[in-house]
C-alpha positions as CSV (number, residue, x, y, z in Angstrom):
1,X,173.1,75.8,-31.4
2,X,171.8,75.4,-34.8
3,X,168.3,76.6,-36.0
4,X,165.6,74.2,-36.0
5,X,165.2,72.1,-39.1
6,X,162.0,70.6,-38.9
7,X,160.2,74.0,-40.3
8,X,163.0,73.6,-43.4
9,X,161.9,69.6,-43.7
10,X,157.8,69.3,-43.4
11,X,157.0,73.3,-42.2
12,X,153.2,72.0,-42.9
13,X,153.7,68.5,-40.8
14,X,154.6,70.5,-38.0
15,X,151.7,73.0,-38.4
16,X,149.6,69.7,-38.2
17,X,150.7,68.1,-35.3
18,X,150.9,71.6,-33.6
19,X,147.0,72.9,-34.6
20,X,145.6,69.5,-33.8
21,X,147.2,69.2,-30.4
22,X,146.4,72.8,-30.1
23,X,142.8,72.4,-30.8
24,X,142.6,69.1,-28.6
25,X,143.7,70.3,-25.6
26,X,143.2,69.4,-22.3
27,X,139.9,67.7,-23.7
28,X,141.9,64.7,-23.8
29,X,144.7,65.1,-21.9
30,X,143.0,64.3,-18.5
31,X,141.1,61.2,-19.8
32,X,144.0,59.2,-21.3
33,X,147.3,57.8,-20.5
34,X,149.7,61.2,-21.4
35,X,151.8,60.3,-24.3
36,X,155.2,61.0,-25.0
37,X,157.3,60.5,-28.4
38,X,158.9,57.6,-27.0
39,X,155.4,56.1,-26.6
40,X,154.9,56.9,-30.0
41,X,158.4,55.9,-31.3
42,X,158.3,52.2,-29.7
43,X,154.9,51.7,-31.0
44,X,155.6,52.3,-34.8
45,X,158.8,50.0,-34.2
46,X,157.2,47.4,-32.9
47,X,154.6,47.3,-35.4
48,X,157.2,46.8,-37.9
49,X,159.8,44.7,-36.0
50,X,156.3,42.4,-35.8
51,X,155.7,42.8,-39.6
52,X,159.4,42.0,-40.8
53,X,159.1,39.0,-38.1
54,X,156.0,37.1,-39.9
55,X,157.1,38.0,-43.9
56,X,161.4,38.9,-43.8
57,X,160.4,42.3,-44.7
58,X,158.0,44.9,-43.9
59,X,155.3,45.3,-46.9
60,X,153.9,48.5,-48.5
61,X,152.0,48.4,-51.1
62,X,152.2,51.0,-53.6
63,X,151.3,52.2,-57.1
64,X,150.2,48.7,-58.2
65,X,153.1,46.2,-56.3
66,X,154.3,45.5,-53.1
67,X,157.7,46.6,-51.9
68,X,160.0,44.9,-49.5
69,X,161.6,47.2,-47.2
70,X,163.6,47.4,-44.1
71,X,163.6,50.2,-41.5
72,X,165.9,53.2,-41.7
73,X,165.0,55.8,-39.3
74,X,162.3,56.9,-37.4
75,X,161.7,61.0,-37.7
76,X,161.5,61.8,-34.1
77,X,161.2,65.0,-34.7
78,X,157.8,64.3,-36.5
79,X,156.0,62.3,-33.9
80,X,153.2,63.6,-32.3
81,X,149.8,63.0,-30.7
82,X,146.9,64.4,-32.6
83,X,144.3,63.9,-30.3
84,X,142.8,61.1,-28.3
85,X,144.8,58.0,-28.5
86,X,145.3,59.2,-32.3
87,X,149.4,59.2,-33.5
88,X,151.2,60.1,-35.8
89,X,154.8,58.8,-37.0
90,X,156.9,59.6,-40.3
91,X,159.9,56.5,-40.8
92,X,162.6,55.8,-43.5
93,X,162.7,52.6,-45.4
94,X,165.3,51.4,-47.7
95,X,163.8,48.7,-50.8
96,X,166.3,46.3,-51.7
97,X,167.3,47.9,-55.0
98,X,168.6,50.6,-53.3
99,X,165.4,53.2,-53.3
100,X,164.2,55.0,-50.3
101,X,160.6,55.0,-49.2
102,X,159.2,58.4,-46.2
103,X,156.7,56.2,-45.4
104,X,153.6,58.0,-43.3
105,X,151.8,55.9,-40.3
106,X,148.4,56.8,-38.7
107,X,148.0,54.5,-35.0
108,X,145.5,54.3,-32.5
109,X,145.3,53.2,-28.8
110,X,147.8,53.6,-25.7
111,X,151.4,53.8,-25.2
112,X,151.6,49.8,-25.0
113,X,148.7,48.8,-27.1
114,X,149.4,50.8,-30.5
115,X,147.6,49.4,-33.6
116,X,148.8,51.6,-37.1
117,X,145.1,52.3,-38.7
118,X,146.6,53.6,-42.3
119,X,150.2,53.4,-44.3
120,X,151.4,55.9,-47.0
121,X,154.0,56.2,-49.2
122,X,154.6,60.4,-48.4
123,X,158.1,60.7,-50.5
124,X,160.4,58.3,-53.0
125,X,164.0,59.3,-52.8
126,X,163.0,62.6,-51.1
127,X,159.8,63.8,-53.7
128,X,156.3,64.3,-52.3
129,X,153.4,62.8,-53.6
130,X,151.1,64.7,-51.1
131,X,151.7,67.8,-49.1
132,X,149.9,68.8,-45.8
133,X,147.6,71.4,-46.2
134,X,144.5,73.3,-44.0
135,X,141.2,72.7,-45.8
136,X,138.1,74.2,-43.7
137,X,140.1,73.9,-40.3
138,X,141.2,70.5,-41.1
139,X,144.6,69.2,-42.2
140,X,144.3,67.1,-45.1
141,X,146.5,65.4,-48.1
142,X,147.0,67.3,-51.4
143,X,149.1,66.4,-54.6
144,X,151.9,67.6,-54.7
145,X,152.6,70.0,-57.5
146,X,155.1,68.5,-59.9
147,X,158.3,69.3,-58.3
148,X,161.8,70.4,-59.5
149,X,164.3,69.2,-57.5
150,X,166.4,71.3,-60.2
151,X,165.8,74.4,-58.4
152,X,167.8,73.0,-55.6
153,X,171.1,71.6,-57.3
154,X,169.7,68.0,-58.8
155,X,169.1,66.2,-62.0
156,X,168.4,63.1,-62.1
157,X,168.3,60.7,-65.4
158,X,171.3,61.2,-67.5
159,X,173.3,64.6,-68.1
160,X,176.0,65.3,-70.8
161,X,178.4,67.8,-70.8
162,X,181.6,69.5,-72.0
163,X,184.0,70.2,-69.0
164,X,186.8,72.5,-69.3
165,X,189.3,71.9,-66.9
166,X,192.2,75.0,-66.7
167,X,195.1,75.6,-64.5
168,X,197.7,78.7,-65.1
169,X,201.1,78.1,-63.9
170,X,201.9,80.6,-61.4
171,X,205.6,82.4,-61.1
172,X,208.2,79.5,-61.2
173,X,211.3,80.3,-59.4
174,X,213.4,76.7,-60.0
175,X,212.5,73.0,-61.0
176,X,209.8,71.2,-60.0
177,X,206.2,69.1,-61.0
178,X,202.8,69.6,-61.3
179,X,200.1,66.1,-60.5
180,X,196.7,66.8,-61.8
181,X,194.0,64.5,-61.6
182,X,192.8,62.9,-65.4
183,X,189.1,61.2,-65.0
184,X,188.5,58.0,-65.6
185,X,185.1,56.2,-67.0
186,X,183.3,54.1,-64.5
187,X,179.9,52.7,-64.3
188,X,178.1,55.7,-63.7
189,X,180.3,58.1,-65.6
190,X,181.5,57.6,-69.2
191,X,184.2,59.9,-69.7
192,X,186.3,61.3,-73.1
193,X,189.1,63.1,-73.2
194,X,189.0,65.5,-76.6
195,X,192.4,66.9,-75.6
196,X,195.0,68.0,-73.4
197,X,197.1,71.1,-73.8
198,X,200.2,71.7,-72.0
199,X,203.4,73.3,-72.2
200,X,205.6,70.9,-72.2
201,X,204.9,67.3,-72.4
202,X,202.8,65.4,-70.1
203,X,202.3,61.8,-68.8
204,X,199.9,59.7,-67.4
205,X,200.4,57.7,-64.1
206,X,198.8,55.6,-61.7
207,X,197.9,56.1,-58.1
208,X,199.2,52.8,-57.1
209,X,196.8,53.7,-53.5
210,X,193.1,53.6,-55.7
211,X,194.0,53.5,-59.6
212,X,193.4,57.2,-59.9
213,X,195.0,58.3,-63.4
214,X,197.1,61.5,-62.9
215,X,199.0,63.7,-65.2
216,X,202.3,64.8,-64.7
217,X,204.6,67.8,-66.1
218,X,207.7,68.7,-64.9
219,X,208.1,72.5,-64.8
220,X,211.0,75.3,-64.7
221,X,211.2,79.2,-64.9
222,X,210.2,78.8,-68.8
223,X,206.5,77.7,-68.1
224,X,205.9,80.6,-65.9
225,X,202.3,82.0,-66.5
226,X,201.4,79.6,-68.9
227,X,198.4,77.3,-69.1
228,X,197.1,73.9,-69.1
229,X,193.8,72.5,-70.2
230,X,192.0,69.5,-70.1
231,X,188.8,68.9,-72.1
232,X,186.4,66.3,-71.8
233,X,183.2,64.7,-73.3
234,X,180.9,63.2,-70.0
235,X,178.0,61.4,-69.7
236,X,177.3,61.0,-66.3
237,X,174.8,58.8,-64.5
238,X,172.3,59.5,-61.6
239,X,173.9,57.2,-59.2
240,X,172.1,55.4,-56.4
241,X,172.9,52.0,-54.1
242,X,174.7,49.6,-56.2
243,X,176.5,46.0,-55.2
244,X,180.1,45.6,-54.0
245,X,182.9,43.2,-53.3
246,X,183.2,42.7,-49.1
247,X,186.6,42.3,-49.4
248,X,187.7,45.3,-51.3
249,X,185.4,47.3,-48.8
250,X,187.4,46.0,-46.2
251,X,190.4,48.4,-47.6
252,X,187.9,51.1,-46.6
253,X,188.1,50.5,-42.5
254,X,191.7,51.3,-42.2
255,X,192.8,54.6,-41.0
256,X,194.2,57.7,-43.3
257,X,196.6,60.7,-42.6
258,X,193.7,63.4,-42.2
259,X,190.7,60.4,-40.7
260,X,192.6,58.2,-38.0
261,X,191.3,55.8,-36.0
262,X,190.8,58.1,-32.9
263,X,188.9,57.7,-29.7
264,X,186.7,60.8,-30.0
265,X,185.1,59.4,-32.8
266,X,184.4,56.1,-31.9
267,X,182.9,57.8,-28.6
268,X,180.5,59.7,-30.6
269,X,179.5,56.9,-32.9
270,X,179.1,54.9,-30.6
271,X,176.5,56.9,-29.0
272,X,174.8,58.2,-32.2
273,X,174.1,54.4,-33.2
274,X,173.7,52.8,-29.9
275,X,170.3,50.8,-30.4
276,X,170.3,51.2,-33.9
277,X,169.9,47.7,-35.8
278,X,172.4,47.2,-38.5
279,X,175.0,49.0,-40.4
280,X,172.3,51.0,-43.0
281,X,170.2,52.3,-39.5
282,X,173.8,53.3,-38.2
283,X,175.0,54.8,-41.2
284,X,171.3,57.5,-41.3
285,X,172.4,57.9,-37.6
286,X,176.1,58.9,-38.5
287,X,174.8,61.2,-41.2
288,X,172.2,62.7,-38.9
289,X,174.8,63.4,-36.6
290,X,177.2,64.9,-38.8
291,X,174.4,67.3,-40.3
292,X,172.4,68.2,-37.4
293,X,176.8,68.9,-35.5
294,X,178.4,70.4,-38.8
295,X,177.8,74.1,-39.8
296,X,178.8,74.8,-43.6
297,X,181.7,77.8,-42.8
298,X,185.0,78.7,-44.6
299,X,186.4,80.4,-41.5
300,X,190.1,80.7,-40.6
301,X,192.7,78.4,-40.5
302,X,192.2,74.3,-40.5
303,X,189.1,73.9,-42.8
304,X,188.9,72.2,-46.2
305,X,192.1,69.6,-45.6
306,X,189.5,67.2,-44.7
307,X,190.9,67.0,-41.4
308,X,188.3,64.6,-39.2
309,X,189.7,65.6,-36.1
310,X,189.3,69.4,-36.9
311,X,185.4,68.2,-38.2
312,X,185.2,66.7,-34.9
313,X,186.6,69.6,-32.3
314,X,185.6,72.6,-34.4
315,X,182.2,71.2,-36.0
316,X,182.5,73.4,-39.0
317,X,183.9,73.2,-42.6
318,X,183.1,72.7,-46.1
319,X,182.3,69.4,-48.2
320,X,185.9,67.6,-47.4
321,X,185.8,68.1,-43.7
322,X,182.1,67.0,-43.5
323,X,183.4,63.4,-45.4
324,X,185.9,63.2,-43.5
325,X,184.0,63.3,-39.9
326,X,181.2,61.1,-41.5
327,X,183.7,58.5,-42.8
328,X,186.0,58.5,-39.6
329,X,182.6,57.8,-37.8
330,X,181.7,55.1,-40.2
331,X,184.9,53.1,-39.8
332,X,184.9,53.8,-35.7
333,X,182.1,51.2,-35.7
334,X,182.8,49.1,-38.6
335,X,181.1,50.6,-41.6
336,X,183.0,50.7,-44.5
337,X,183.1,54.5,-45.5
338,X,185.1,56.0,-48.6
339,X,186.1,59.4,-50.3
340,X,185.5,61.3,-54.0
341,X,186.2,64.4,-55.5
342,X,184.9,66.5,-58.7
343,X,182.7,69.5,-59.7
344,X,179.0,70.1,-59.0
345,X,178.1,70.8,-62.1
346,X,175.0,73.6,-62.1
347,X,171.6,72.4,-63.0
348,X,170.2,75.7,-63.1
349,X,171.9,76.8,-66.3
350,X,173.6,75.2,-69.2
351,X,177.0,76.6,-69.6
352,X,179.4,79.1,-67.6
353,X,181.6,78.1,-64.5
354,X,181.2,75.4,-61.5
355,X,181.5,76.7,-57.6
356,X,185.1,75.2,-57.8
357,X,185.6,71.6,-56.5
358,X,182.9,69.4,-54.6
359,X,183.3,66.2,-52.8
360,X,181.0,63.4,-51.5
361,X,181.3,60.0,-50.1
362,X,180.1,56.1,-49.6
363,X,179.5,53.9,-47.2
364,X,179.0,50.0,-47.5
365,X,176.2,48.1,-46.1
366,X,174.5,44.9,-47.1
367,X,176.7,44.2,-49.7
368,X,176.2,47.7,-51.8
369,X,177.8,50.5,-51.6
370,X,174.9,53.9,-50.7
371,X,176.3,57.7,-51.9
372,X,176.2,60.5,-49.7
373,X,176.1,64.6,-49.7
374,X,176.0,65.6,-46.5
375,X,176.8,69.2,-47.4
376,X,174.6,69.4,-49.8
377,X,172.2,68.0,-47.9
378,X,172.6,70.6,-44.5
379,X,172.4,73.4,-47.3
380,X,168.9,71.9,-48.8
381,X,166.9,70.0,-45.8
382,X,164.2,69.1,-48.3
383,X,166.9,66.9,-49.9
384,X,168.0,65.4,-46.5
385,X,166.6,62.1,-47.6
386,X,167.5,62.4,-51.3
387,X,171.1,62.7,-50.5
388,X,171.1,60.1,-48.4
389,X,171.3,56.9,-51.2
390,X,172.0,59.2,-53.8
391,X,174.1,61.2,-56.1
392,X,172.6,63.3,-59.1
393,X,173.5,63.2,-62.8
394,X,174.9,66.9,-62.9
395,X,178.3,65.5,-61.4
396,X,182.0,65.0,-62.7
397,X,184.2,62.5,-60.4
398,X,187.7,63.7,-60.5
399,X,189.4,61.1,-58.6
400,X,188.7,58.6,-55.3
401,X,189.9,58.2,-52.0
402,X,192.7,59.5,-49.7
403,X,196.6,59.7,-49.9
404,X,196.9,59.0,-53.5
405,X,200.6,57.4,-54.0
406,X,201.4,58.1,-58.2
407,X,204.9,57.6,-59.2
408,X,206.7,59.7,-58.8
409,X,205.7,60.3,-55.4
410,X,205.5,64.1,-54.5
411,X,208.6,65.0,-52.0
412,X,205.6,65.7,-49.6
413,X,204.4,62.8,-49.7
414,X,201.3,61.3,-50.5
415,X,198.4,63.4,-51.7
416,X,196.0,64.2,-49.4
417,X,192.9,64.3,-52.3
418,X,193.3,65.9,-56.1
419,X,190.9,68.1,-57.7
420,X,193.1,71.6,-57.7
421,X,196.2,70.5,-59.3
422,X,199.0,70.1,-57.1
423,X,202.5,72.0,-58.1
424,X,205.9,71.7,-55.9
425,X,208.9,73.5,-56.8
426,X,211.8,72.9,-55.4
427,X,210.0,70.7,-52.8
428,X,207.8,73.6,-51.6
429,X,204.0,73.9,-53.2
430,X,202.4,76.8,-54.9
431,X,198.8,77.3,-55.8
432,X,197.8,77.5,-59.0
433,X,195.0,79.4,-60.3
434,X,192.1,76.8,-61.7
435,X,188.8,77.1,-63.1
436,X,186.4,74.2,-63.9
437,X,183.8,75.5,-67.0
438,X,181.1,73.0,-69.1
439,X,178.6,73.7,-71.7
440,X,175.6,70.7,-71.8
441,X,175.2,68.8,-75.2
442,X,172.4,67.7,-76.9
443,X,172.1,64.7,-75.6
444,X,171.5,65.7,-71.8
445,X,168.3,63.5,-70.5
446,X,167.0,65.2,-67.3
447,X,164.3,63.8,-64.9
């Protein structure tokens, strides 16, 4: 079982629903109808399910306008009573551009006969703007001190880079090739290549699968222990929910070599998202799932292929099998769901080495496709929401989606996913050794 994330989400939210039912009591308890989370659970939902009834959307309003949102999830694990017929409930909204709203409700009365008595906007796109703190044996709201998400992987804005990309050549016994992947500018990444340095001449081709550009060598004994380099200029984006075509997201139900359609994972989705209204309530299910099942582990044989089914038996892995069990969930119940690959690149410093590769992915709701880190997001809770709709600046996309198909082909087949280049020689593959470095440039803007 894992450890208990609420202390890791809201440690002080807890405290608060804990202390005031502690000092309460039975003082209430005998007097009023006893109260359960689900009491508490179908009165906030109602009260918004009435709201988006009379207006098309449920209204907030904050700093100075009024925001349109739709319901994401209710925290469960943040409901509680605080004394008599006094509630407390914590929900998700999503705005139609794409931003996510922790929105904070206060309600009064009976299970049945709810009324919400006060509405806060608690986080944007995971950030505070209050914390819970004891004042004089009450729990009340304080600014938040300015916050850094920084210290825990992410810059948003803009960031600007140098990336180094090197691969040595390892013993070569016969003939062969080597496919790496070359990035590609896009609208939240606008990429330069400065140079490319190779031992013997290299070409670019197409993954006719997702229009990845690749390089290709071909190699013999005589490039033995020799390197190649790839340097770049990158701008990258913050990137958050942004619109898509419905027909080319429709590419992005059918089934892969490593995430099949499979009955195990349409079981499970189907149970994680039964009740849930719509595909972007379904999709914060899927993710819950996967990060509340999933434990970050590089352990024995069968991780990092990206293997759903492995994801789904073993419920362990790093970045690629996470993806992959959250995108074979996705398209088990008609969600759209696809794959990328890069570096993380540190925010914490300003030149060195990356952690090797990193992947992520997307799903497609509403017409817009919403990034997702759901690794990243079991390894910083207090980003749970944040990496659910977004992706930070401090990233470098590699290449997208599953069994790439360049010509020529490699005499395995297609290619699982690129970011470590991949080398066959005499139609077996050998590693080579890689390392991913970037120095930040002047023009870095972070937020």
């Amino acid at each position: 079982m894992k450890p208990d994330r609420t202390a890791g989400r809201a440690p002080a939210l807890r405290l608060l629903a804990a202390a005031v039912l502690a000092a309460a009591g039975s003082a209430f308890a005998a007097d009023n109808p006893p109260v359960v989370t689900g009491d508490i659970k179908a009165g906030i939902e109602k009260h918004i399910a009435d709201s988006v009834a009379r207006d098309g959307a449920f209204k907030v309003t904050f700093e100075g306008r009024e925001l349109s949102l739709e319901l994401v999830r209710v925290h469960v694990e943040y409901l509680a009573t605080l004394g008599p017929q006094s509630h407390f409930a914590c929900v998700d909204m999503a705005s139609s551009d794409g931003e996510f709203y922790d929105i904070d409700f206060f309600m009064h009365g009976d299970p049945g006969d709810m009324a919400v008595t006060e509405t806060t906007v608690h986080k944007l796109n995971g950030r505070p703007y209050y914390l819970w703190q004891e004042v004089e044996d009450q729990w009340v709201r304080v600014p938040a001190a300015t916050t850094d998400n920084a210290l825990q992987g992410v810059l948003g804005g803009t960031d600007a880079f140098t990336f180094r990309y090197r691969a040595t050549l390892p013993t070569i016994a016969g003939k062969g090739g080597c496919w790496l992947p070359l990035a590609s500018s896009d609208a939240f990444q606008d990429v330069t290549v400065k140079s490319i340095d190779a031992p013997v001449p290299v070409r670019t081709v197409v993954d006719a699968a997702h229009g990845n550009k690749l390089l290709y060598l071909e190699v013999s004994p005589a490039e033995s222990g020799k390197p190649i380099e790839v340097v770049y200029d990158v701008v990258r984006r913050e990137k958050s929910a942004y619109p898509g075509d419905p027909a080319e997201a429709q590419q992005y139900l059918q089934p892969e070599r490593m995430v099949p359609a499979d009955g195990a994972l349409k079981a499970a989705a189907e149970k994680a998202v039964a009740g849930r209204d719509g595909d972007l309530m379904k999709a914060r299910a899927l993710y819950d799932l996967v990060m509340d099942e999933m434990r970050y582990k590089k352990f024995g044989e069968g991780w990092g292929k990206g293997d759903a089914m492995f994801a789904c038996n073993s419920l362990y892995g790093n970045c690629t099998d996470y993806h992959a069990y959250f995108i074979g969930l996705a398209r088990s119940v008609g969600i759209p769901a696809r794959f990328a690959i890069g570096a993380a690149i540190p925010s914490e410093r300003n030149d060195g080495g990356t952690d090797g590769y990193h992947c992520w992915a997307e799903f497609y709701a509403e017409g817009k496709w919403f990034p997702v880190d759901i690794s990243e997001a079991d390894k910083f809770t207090a980003l749970s929401m944040y990496y659910f709709g977004h992706h930070p600046a401090n990233r470098f996309e590699f290449s997208h989606g599953r069994d790439l198909r360049p010509d020529p082909l490699p005499a395995s087949g297609a290619i699982n996913f690129l970011a470590y280049p991949l080398l066959e020689v005499d139609g077996k593959t050998q590693k080579v050794g890689t390392q991913f470095l970037f120095e930040r440039t002047a023009c870095a803007a972070k937020s």
